[in-house]
Backbone as a chain_set.jsonl record, in Angstrom:
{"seq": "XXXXXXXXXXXXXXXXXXXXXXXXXXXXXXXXXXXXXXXXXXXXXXXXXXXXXXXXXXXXXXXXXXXXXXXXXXXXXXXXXXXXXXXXXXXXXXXXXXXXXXXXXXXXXXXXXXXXXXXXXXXXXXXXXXXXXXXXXX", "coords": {"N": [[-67.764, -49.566, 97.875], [-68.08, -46.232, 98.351], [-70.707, -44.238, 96.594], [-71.86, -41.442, 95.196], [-74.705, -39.458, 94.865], [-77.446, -38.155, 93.574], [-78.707, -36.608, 95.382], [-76.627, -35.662, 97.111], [-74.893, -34.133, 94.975], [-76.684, -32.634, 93.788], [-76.551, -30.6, 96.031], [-76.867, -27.919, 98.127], [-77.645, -26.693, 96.125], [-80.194, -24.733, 95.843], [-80.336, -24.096, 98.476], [-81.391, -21.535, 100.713], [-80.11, -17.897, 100.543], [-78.681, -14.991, 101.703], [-79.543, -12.192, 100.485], [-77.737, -10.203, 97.395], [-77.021, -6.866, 97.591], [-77.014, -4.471, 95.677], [-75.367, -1.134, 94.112], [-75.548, 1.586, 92.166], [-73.499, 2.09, 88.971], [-70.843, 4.347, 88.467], [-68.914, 4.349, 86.326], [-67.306, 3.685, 83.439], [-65.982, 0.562, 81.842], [-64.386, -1.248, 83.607], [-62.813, -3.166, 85.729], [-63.193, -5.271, 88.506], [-62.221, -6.738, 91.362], [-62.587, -9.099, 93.87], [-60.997, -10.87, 96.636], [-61.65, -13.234, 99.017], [-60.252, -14.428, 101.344], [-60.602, -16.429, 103.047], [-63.003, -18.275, 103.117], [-65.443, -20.656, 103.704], [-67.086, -23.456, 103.535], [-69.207, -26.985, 103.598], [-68.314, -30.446, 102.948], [-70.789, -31.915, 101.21], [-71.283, -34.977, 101.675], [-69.102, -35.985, 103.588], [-69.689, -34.201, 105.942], [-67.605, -32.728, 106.413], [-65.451, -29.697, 107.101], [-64.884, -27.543, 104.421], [-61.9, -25.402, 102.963], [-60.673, -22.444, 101.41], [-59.752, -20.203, 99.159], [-61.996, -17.744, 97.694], [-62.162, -15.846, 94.592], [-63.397, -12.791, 93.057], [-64.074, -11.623, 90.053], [-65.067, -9.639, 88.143], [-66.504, -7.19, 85.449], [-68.426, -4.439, 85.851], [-71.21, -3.341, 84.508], [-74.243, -1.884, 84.818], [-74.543, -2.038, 87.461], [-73.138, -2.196, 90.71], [-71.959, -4.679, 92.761], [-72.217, -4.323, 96.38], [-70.481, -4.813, 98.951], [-70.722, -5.503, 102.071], [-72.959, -6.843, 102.035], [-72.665, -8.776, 100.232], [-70.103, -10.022, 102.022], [-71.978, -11.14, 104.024], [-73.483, -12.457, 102.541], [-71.794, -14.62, 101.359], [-70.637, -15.381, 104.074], [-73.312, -17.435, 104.891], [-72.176, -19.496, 103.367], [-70.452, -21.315, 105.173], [-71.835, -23.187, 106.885], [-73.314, -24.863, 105.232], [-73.926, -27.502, 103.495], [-72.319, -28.186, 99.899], [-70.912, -28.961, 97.482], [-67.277, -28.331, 95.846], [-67.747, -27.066, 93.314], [-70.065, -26.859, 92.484], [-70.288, -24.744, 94.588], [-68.771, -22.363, 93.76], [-69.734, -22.333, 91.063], [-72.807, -21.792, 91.683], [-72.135, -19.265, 93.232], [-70.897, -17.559, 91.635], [-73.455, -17.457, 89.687], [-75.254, -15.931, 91.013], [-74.048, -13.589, 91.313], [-73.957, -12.953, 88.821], [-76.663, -12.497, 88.365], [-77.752, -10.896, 90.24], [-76.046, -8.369, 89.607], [-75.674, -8.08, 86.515], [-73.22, -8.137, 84.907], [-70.884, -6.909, 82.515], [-69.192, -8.939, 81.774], [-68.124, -11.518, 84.229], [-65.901, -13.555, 86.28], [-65.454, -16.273, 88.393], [-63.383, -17.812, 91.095], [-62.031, -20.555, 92.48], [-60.32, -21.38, 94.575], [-58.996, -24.136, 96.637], [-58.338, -25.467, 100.003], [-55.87, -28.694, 100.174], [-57.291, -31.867, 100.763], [-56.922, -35.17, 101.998], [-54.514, -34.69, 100.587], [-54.641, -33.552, 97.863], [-55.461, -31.045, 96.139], [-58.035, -28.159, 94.811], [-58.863, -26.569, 92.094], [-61.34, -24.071, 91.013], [-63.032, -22.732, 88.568], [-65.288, -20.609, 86.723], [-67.271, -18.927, 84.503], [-69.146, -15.833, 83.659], [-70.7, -14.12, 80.481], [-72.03, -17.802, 80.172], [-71.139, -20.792, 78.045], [-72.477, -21.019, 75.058], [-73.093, -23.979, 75.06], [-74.758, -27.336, 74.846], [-75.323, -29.052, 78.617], [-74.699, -32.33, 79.064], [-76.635, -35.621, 80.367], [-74.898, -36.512, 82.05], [-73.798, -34.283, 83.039], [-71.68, -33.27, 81.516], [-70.322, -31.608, 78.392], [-71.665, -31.139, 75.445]], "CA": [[-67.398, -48.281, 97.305], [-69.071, -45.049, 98.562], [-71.431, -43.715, 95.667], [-72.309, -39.952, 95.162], [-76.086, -39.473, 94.033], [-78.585, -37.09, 92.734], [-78.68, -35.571, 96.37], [-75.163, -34.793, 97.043], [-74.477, -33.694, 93.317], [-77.487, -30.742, 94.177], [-76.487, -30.407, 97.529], [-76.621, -26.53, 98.455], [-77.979, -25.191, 95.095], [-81.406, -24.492, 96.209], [-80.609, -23.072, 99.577], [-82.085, -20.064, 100.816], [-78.938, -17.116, 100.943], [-78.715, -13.814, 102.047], [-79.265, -11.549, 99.012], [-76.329, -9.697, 97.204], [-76.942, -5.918, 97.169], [-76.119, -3.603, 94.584], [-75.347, -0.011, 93.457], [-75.437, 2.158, 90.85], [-72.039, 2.053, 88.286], [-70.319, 5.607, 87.684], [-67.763, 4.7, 85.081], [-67.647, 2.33, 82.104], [-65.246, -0.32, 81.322], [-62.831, -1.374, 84.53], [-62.759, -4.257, 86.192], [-63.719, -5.127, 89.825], [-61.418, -7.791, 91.448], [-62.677, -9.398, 94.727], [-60.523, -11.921, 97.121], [-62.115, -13.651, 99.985], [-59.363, -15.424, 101.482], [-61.426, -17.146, 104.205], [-64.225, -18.869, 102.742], [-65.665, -22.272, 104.076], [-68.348, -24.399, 102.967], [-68.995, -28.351, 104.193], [-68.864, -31.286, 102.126], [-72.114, -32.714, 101.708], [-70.77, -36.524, 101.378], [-68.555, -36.596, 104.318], [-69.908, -33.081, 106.994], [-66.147, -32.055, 106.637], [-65.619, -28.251, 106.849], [-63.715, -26.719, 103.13], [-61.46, -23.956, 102.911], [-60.75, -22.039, 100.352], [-59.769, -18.539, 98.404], [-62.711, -17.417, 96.401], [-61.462, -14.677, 93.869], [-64.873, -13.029, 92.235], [-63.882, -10.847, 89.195], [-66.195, -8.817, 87.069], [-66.913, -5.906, 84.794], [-69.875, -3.703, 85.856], [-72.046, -2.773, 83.945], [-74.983, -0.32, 85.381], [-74.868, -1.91, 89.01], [-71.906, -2.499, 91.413], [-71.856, -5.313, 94.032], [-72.196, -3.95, 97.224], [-69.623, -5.93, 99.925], [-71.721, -5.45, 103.368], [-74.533, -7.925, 101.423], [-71.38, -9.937, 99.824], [-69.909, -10.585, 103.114], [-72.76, -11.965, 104.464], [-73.999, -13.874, 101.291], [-70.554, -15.503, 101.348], [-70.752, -16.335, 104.978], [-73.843, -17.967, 105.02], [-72.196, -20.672, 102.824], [-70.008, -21.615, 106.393], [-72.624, -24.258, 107.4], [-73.773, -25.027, 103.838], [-73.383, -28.368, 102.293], [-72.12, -28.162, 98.934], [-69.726, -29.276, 96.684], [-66.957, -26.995, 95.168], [-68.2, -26.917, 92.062], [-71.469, -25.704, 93.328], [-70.567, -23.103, 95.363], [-68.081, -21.651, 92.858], [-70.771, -22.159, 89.9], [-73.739, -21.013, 92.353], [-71.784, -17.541, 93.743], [-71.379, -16.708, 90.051], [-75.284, -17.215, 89.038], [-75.657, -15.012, 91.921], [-73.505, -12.337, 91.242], [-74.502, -12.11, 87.704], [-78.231, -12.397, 88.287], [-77.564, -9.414, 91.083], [-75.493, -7.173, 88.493], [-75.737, -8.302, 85.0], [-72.358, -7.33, 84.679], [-70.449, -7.474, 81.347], [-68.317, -10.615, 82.012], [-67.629, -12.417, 85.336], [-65.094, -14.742, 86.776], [-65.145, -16.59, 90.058], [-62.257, -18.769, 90.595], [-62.79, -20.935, 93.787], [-58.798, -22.517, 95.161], [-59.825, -25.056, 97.709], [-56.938, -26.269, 100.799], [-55.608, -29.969, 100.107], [-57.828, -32.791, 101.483], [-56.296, -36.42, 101.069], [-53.606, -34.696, 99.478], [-55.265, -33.212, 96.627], [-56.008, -29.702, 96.427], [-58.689, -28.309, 93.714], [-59.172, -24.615, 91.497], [-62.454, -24.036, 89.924], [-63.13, -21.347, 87.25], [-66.444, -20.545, 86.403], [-67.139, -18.01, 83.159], [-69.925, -15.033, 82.806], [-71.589, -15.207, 80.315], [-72.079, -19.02, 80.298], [-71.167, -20.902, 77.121], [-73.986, -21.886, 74.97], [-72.91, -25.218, 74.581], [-75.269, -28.398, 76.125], [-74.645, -30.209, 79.158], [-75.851, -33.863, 78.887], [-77.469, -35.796, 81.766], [-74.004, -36.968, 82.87], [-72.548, -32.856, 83.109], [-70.088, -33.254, 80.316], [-69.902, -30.557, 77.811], [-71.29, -31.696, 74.321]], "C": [[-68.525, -47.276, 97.552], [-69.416, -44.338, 97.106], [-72.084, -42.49, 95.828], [-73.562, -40.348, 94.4], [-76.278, -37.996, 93.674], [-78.398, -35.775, 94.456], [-77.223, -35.062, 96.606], [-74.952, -34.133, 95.535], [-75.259, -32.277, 93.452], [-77.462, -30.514, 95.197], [-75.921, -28.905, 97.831], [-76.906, -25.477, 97.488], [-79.35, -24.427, 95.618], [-81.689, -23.887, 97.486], [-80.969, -21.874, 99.65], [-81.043, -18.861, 101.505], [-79.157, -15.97, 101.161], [-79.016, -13.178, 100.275], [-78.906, -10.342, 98.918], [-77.527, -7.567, 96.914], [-76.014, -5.454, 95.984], [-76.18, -2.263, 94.291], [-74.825, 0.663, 92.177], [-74.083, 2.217, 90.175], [-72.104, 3.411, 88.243], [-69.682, 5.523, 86.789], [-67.678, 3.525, 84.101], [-66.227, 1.754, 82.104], [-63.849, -0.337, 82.194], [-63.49, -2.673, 85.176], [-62.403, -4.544, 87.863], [-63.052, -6.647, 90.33], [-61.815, -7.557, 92.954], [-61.834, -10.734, 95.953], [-61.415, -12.068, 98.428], [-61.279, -14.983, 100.618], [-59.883, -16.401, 102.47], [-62.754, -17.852, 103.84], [-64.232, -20.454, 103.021], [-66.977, -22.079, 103.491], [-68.34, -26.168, 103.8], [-69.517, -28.85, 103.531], [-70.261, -32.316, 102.505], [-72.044, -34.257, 101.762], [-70.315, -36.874, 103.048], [-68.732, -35.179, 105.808], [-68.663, -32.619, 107.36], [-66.048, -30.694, 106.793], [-64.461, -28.455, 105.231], [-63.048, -25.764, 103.572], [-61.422, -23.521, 101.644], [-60.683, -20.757, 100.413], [-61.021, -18.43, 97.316], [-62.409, -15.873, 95.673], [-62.908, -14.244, 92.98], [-64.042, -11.909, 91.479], [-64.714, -10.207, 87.97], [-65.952, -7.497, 86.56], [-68.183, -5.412, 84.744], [-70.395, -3.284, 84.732], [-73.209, -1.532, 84.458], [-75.225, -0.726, 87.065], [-73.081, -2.426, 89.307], [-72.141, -3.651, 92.622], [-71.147, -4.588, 95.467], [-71.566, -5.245, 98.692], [-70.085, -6.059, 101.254], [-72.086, -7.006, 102.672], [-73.189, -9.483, 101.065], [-70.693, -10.919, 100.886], [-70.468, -11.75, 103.505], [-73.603, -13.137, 103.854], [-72.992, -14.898, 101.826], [-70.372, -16.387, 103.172], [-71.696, -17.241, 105.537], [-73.663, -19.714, 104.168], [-71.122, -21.605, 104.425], [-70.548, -23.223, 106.71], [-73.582, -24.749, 106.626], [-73.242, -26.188, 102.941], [-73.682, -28.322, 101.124], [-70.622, -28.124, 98.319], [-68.953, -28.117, 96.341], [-67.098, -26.391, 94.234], [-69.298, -26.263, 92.315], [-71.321, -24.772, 93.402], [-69.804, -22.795, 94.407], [-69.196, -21.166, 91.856], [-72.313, -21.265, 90.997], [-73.413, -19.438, 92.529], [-71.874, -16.947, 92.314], [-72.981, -16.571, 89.139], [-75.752, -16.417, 90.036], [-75.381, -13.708, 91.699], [-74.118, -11.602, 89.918], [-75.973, -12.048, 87.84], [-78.257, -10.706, 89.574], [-77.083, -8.24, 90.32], [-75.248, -6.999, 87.509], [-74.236, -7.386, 84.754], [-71.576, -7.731, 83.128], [-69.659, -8.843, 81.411], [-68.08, -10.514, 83.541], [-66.741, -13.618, 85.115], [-65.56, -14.883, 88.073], [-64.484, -18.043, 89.932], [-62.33, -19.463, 92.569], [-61.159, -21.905, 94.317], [-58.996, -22.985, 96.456], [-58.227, -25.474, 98.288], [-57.064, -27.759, 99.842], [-56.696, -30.613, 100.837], [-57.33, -34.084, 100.837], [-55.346, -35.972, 100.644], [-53.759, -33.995, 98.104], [-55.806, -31.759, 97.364], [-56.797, -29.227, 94.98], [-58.983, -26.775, 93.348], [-60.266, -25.112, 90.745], [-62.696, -22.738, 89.411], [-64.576, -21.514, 86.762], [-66.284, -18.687, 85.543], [-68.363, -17.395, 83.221], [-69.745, -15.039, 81.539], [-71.539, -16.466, 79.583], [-72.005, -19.225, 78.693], [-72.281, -21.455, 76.451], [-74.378, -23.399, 74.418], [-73.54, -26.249, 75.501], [-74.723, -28.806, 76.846], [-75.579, -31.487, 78.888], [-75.853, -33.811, 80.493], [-76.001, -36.328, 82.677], [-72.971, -35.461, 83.264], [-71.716, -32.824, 82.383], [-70.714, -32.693, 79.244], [-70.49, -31.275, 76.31], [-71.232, -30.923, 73.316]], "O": [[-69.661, -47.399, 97.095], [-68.468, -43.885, 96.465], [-72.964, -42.473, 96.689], [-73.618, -41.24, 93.554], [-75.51, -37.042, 93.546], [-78.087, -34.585, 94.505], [-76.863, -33.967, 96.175], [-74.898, -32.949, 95.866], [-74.769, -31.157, 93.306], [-78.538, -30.087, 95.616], [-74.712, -28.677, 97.793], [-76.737, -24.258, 97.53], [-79.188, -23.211, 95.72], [-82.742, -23.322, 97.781], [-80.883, -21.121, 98.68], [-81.017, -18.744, 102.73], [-80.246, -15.709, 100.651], [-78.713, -13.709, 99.206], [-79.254, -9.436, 99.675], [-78.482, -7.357, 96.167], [-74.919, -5.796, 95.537], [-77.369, -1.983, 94.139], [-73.921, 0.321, 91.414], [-73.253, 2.468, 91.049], [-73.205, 3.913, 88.017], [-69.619, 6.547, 86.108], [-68.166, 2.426, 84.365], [-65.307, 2.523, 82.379], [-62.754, 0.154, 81.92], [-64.664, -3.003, 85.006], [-61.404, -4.04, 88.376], [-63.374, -7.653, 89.698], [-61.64, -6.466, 93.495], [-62.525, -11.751, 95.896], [-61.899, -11.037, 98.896], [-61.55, -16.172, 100.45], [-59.167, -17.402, 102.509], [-63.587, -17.792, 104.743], [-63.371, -21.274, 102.703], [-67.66, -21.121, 103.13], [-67.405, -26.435, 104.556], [-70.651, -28.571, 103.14], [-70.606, -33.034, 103.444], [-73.163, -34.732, 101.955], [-70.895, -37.73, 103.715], [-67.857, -35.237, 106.673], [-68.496, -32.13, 108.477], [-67.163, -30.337, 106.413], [-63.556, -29.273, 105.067], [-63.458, -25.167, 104.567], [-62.054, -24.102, 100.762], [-61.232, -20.071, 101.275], [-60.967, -18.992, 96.223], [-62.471, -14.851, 96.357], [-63.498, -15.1, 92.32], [-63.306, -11.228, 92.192], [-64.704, -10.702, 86.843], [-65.238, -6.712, 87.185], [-69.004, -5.74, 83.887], [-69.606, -2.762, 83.943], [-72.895, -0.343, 84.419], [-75.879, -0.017, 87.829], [-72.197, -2.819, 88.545], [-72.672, -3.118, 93.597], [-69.949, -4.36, 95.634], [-72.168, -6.209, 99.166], [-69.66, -7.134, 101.678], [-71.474, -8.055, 102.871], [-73.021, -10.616, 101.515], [-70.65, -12.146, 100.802], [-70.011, -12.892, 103.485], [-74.126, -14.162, 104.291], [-73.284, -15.83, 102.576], [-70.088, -17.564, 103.394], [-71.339, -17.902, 106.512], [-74.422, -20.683, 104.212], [-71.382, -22.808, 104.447], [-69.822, -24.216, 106.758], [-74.658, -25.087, 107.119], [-72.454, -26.08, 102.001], [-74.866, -28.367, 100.791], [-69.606, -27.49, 98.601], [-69.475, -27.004, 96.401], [-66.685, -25.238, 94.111], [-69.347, -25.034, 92.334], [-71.811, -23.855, 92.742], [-70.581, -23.151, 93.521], [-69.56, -19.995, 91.753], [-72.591, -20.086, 90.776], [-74.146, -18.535, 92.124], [-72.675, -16.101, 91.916], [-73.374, -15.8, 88.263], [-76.944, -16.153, 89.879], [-76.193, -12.791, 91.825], [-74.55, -10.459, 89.764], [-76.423, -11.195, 87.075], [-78.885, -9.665, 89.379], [-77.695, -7.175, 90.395], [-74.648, -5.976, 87.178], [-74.208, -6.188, 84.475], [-71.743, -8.864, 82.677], [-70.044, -9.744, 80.666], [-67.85, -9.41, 84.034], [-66.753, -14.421, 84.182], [-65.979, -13.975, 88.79], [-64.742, -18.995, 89.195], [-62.629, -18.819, 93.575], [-61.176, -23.136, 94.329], [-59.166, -22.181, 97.372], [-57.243, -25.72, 97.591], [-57.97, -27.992, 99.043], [-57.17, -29.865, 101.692], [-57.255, -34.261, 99.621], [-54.804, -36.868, 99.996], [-52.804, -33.99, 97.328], [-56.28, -31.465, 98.461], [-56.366, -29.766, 93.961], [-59.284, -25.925, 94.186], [-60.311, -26.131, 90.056], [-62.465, -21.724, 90.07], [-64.953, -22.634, 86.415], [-65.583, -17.716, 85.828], [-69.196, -18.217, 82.84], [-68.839, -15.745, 81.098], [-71.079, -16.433, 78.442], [-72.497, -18.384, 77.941], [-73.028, -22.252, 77.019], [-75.315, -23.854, 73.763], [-73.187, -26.303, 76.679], [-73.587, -29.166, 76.539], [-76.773, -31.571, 78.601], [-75.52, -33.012, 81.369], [-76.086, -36.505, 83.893], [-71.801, -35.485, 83.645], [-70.746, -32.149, 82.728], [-71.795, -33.224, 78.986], [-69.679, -32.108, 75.903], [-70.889, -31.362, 72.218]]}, "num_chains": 1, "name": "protein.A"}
């Protein structure tokens, strides 16, 4: 039985990514809805390519994500092993550490592989509830 470790599990958080521009907000309280219907990544277990829709959704606050920088953040994950959980949870500690925006989503719908196809949802700001050493919620 093939066994996932410590290295695949952090596989692609720590890479070194383009970084996300931003500009100034003009207007208070609307909501900024991004699709990226083309997004790959490669599993770090098996050097497969991913696909995937990543949907990033936020409410600015005093900066705006600038999509030039976004682009190219997002395509540097291409040839980037990491899980989907990762990159979903990673793009969102990115976005909000780039624009402290009032709430974020990024919702990450991955093709089938095997048969199985997978959505991940990741929440600005983060709940303040522990994870233990096994990632489960206590």
């Amino acid at each position: 039985m093939n066994r996932y470790g410590a290295k695949e599990a952090k596989a692609g958080l720590a890479a070194r990514l383009p970084g996300l521009e931003t500009f100034p907000n003009q207007f208070p309280d609307y909501e900024i809805a991004i699709e990226i219907p083309e997004f790959t990544s490669v599993c770090p277990k098996t050097g497969l390519p991913d696909f995937g829709t990543i949907v990033i959704r936020y409410v600015p606050r005093g900066r705006c994500l600038e999509l030039k920088s976004l682009k190219e953040y997002l395509l540097a994950y291409r040839n980037l092993g990491i899980f989907y959980e990762n990159a979903v949870n990673r793009i969102l500690e990115d976005v909000a550490k780039a624009c402290r925006p009032v709430r974020a989503s990024v919702t990450g719908s991955f093709r089938p592989r095997g048969g199985l196809s997978s959505v991940i949802e990741a929440r600005y700001p983060r709940s303040r509830k522990a994870v233990g050493s096994a990632g489960v919620t206590k």
